[in-house]
N, C-alpha and C positions, 0 to 999 in steps of 0.2 A: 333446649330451653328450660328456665328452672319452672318446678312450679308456680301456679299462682295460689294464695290463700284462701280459703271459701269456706262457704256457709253449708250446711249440710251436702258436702261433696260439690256442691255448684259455689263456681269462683261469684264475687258479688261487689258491688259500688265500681270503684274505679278500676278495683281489680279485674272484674267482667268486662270494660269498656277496653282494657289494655289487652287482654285474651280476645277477645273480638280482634282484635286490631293485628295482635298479632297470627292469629289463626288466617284472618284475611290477605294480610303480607305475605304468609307462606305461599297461598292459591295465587295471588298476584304473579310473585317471582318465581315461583316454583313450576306454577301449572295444576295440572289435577292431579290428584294425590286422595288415595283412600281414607276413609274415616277412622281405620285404625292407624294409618301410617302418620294422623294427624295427632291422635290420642300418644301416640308413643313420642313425637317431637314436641309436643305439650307439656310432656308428663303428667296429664291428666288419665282419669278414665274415662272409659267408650262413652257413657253415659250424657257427662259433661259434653265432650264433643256434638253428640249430636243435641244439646240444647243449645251451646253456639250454633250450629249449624245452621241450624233453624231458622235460629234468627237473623240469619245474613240470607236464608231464600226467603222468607219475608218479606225482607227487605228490597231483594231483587238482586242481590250482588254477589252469589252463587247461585249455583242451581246442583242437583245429586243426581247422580245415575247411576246404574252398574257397569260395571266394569266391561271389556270384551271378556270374550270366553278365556279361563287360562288352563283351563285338563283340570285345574284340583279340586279335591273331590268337599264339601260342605258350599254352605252360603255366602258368596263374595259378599266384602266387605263395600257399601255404597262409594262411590269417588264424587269428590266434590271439584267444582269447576270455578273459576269466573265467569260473570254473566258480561263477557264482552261484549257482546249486542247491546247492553240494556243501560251501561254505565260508560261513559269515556269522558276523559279532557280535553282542551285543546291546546296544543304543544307549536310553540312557536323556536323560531333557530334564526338569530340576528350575526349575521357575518359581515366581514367588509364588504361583501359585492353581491350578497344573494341574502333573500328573506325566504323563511319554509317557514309552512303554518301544515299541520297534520294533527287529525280526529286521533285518540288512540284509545285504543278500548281496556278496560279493565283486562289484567293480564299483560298488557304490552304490546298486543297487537299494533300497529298502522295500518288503520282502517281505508284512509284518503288523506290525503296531499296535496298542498300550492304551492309553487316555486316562483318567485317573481325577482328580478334582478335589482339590485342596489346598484346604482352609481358612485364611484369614489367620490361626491363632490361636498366633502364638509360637514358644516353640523345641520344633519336633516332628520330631525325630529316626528315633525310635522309630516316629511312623505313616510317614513317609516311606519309611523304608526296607523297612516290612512290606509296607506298598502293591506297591513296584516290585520286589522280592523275589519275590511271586505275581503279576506281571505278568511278568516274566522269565522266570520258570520255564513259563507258560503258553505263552510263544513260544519256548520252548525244548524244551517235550515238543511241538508241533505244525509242528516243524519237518520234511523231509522223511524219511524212513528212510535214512540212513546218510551227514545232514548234518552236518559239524564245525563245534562253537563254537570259535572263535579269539580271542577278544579282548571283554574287555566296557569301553566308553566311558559316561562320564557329565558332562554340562552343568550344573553348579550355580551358581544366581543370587549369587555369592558372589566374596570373596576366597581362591583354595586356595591352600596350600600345593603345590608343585611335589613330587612323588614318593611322598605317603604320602595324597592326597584328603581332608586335613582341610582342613576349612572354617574358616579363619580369623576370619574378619568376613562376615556378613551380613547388613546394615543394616536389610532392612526386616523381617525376622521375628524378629531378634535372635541370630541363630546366633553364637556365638565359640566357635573351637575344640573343635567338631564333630568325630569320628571318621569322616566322612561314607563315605568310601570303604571304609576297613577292616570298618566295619559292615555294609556292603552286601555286599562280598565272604564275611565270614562267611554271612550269611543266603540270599543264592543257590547257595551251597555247590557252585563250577562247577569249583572248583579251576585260576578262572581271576583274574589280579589285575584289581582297577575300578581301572582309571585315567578319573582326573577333572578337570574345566578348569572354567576360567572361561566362562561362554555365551557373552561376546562375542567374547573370544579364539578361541573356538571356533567362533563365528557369521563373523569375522575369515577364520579360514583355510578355512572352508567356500567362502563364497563368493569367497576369491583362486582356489581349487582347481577348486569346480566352480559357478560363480555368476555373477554380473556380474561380476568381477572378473580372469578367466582370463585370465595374460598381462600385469597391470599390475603391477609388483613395488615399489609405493608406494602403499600403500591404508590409508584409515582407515577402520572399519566403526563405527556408534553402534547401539546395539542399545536400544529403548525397553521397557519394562516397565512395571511400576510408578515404576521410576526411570531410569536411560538407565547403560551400561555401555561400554565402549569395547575396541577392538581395533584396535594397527596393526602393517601389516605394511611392512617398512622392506627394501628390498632383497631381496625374495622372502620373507622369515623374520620370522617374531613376535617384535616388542618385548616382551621380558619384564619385565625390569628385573633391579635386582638381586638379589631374592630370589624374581620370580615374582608380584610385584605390579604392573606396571606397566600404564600403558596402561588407567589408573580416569581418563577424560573425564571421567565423570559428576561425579566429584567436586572439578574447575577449577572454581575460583573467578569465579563473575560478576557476581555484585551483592552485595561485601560489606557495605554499610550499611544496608539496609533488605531483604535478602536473607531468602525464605522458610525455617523450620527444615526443616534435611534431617535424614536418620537417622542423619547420622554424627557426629551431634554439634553441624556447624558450620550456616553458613546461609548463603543463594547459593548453592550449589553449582548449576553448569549439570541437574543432576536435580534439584532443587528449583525449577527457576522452570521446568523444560519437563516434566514428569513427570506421572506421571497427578493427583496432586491438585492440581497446578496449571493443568492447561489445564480440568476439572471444579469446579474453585472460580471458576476466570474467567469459565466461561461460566455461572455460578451454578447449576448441576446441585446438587444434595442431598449431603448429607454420607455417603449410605449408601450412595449411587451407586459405583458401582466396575467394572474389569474393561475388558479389551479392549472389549468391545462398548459400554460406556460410552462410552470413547476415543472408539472411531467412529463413535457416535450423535451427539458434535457435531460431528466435520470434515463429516458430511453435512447434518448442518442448517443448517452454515454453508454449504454449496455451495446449499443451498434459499433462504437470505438468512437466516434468524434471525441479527438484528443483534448478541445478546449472544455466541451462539457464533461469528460475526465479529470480535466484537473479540475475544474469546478467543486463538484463532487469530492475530490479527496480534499480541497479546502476547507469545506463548507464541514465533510463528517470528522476532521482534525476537530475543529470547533463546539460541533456538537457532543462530539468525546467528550472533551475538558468540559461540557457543562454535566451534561452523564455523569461523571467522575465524580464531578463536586455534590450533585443530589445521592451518590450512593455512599459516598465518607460522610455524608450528613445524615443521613437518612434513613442507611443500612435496609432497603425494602427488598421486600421477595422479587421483585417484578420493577421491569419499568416498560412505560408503553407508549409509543409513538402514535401519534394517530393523527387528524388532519390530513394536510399535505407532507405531513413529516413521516406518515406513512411509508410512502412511496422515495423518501430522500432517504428513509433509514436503510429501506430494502436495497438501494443503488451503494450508500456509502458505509452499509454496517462494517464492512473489514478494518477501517480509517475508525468506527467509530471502536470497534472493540479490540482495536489496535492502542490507541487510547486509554481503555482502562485498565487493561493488563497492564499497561507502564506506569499507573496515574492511583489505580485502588486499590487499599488496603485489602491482602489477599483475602481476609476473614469474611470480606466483605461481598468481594468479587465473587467469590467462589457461591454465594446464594444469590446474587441478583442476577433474574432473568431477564432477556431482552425481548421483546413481543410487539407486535403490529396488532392496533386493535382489531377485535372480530366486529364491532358492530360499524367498521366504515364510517362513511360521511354522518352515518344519523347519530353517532355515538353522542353526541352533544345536542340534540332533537330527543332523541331518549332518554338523559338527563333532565329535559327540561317538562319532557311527560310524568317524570318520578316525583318532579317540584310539583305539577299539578294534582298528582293525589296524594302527598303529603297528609293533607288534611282528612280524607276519607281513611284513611289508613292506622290515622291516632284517632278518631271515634269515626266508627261507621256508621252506625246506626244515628247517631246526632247529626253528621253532615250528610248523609241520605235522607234523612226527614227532613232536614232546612231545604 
């Protein structure tokens, strides 16, 4: 990290509030780390650090201790922590079939968790937000005695608008133009704003942040659901686009001529031919059949040999090749990462998939992108949506722990 500019050796004005901030993002994502190992990723001196320091146990949002023992021989150097206990947000996860609400503590921990099921049944506003309203409030009164909420994040299966949590488009339940966020913050009444994202965007910077991902600053994340949603991240930072749309995979074009209907209208879309009712119709599963564990009932009966969910599978991972294909001749990233339910279809059909882009990408290309299953599972998009809610504690500390 470069220097910051200062005033008799201490950084000073906005300079000190972006050193805070960023001092404090280290201990968040990193964990505890010594005072000098902070002073060296600073480029400050010891000095400086320990007058940030200070000021974030203060504040309540580290705390110091020594070290364990390590044999060598002078003064260990203090380590500093997040005060998990004493600061968290509350982290909500909106999918087509299931609402998570989880406390998460400074640091990234998950403290506690609600899981309550969605019904597929259209635009439901109104139960959504009653649901995770009393699901927040529950993990917010059994929190510890004299823990601060700082920040509430939320993942919604959708198109948002950037700043105000409406939900633009939401294809498969029918949301447009949704108050999503504002309605939520009235009804938790925290007197804290919901800021809201995109799940994959946010399943995206989860796992660049704390995932398979840490350290590659070219990454595509495909997030499977009901339908597949996309996240990249280009040079360390989220491709947004220009309004905060960008970076919808799911809805590249792949087989426009005889392309299954998707929900957005068109047909082909790469979430139309790899999506849940297309790898469930291929393996001729019922029509009423649904749900993750549907998903995974046939990647494993395809690993047992049942031949229909076999070919399924090489259908479904042909398709997701060519979308593969297409993000890595655009995109050229270090990594690409399946995650969702697409998890478990990449692990069944990756031979179809990387059969695919040997034929399909630019060797220059191929030969650097890696293929990966997220490491942080289901909550990789509950994670993102924990990172949305200390945003703000993060760009000033000290200002939004005193508010």
């Amino acid at each position: 990290m470069p220097k910051s500019p200062t005033v008799d050796g201490q950084p000073s004005g906005d300079s000190r509030r972006r050193s805070l901030g960023a001092l404090l993002r280290r201990v968040h994502l990193g964990g505890p780390v010594s005072r000098a190992g902070l002073a060296e990723w600073l480029g400050v001196n010891r000095s400086t650090v320990l007058a940030l320091t200070s000021e974030l146990v203060a504040a309540g949002l580290v705390r110091e201790g020594f070290p364990e023992l390590t044999g060598r021989a002078g003064r260990p150097s203090l380590v500093v922590r997040p005060a998990s206990d004493r600061v968290y947000v509350l982290a909500f996860d909106i999918a087509v079939d299931r609402l998570v609400a989880a406390r998460v503590g400074l640091g990234g921990e998950i403290q506690d968790r609600r899981e309550a099921h969605r019904a597929r049944a259209g635009v439901d506003l109104e139960t959504v937000v009653g649901v995770l309203a009393d699901l927040g409030r529950q993990l917010h009164r059994s929190a510890a005695e004299g823990a601060v909420c700082v920040g509430v994040g939320a993942s919604y299966c959708g198109m948002i608008r950037p700043g105000d949590g409406m939900v633009r488009f939401g294809p498969d339940l029918g949301w447009v133009d949704q108050a999503f966020g504002a309605e939520l913050e009235r009804r938790l009444d925290l007197g804290l704003p919901v800021l809201v994202g995109n799940e994959a965007h946010l399943g995206a910077l989860a796992e660049h942040q704390r995932g398979v991902g840490v350290g590659v600053r070219n990454l595509v994340y495909l997030h499977g659901d009901v339908g597949v949603g996309g996240g990249i991240i280009v040079g360390g930072e989220l491709l947004g686009g220009d309004g905060g749309y960008g970076s919808e995979v799911g809805h590249m074009l792949v087989n426009p001529y005889d392309g299954r209907p998707c929900g957005c209208g068109s047909r082909g879309c790469l979430e139309a031919e790899v999506g849940e009712r297309a790898l469930l119709d291929a393996a001729g599963r019922p029509a009423d059949l649904i749900g993750r564990d549907a998903v995974r009932e046939v990647v494993e009966a395809a690993g047992r040999g049942e031949p229909a969910a076999r070919d399924a599978l090489r259908t479904v991972g042909d398709w997701l090749g060519i979308g593969v294909a297409n993000v890595i001749n655009l995109f050229n990233p270090g990594m690409v990462v399946f995650g969702g339910v697409l998890r478990e279809v990449y692990r069944g059909a990756a031979p179809h998939v990387q059969r695919r882009i040997a034929a399909n990408v630019l060797p220059v290309s191929r030969t650097r992108a890696q293929l990966r299953v997220c490491a942080l599972g289901d909550d990789a998009t509950l994670v993102g949506a924990a990172e949305l809610g200390f945003a703000r504690l993060l760009a000033d500390p000290l200002g939004v722990r005193a508010g």
